[in-house]
C-alpha positions in Angstrom: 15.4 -6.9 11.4 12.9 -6.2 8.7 12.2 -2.5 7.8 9.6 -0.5 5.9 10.2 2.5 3.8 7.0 4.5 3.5 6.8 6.4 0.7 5.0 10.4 1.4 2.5 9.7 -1.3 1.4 6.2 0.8 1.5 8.0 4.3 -1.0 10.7 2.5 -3.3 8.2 1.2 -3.5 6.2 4.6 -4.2 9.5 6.2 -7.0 11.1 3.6 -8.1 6.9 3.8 -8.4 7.4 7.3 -10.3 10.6 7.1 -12.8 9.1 5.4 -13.6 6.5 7.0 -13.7 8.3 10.3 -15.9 11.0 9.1 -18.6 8.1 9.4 -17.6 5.5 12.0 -14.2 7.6 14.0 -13.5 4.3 15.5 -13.4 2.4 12.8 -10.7 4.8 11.4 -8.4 4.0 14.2 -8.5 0.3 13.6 -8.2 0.9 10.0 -4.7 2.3 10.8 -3.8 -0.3 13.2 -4.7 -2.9 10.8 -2.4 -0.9 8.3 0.3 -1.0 10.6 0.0 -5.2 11.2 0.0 -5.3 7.1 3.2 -3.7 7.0 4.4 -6.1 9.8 3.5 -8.6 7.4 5.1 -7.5 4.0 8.6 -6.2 5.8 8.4 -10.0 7.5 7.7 -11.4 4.0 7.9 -9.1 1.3 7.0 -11.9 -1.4 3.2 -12.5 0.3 1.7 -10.1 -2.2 0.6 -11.1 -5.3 2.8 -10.0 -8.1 1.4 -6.8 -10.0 1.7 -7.0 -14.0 2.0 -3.6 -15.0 2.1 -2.6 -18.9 5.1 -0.4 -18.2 8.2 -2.4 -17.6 9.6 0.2 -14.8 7.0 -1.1 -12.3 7.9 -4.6 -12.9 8.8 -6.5 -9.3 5.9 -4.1 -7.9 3.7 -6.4 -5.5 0.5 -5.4 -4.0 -1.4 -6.8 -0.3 -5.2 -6.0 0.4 -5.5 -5.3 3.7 -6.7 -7.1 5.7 -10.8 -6.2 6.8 -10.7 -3.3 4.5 -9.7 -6.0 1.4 -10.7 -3.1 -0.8 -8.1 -1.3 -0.3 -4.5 -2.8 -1.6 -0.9 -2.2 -0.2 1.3 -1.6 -3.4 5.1 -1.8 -2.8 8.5 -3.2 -3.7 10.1 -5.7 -1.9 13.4 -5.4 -0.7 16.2 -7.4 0.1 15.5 -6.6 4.5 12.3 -6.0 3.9 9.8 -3.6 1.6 9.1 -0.3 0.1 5.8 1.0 0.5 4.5 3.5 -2.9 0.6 3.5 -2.4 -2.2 2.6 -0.9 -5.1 2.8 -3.0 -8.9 2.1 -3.7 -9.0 -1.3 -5.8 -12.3 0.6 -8.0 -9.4 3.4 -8.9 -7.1 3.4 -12.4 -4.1 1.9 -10.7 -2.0 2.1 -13.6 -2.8 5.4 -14.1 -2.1 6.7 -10.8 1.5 4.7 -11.2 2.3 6.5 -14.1 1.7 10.1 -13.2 4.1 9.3 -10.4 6.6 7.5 -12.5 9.3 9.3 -12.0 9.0 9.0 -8.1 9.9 5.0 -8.5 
């Protein structure tokens, strides 16, 4: 059976994501998470269905990233793995990806 591993940092970021989003529409917030939740059903079913991320530092490389589905603005970054995927962040796509990856470089 295929697993996730969420990373802290992701489960924070779906959270304050969440927050956000239900601060205007609190229903909307709840299917956001849902939908997060099929996502990941997804990737740990196929962890190769993400688009291949080219990062300039070579310790990321293999790093894939998903948008989610609905909320396509928001991407799903995470390593596959052989039964299934590692999940690192979820992010804004408007946000300095590669930045936010390398001040937590030596979490990967």
């Amino acid at each position: 059976m295929a697993r996730i591993i969420e990373r802290p940092k992701a489960r924070t970021e779906i959270e304050d994501i969440a927050v956000h989003i239900g601060l205007r529409r609190p229903a909307a917030a709840k299917r956001f998470l849902a939908t997060v939740e099929r996502a990941y059903a997804t990737i740990a079913a196929m962890p190769e269905i993400g688009s291949l991320w080219s990062p300039e530092n070579p310790r990321f490389q293999g790093v894939r990233y998903f948008p989610i589905p609905r909320y396509p603005n928001y991407v799903i970054f995470y390593r596959p793995l052989a039964d299934g995927a590692e999940i690192l962040h979820i992010l804004h796509g408007a946000r300095d990806i590669q930045a936010i990856l390398e001040a937590q470089e030596d979490e990967y």
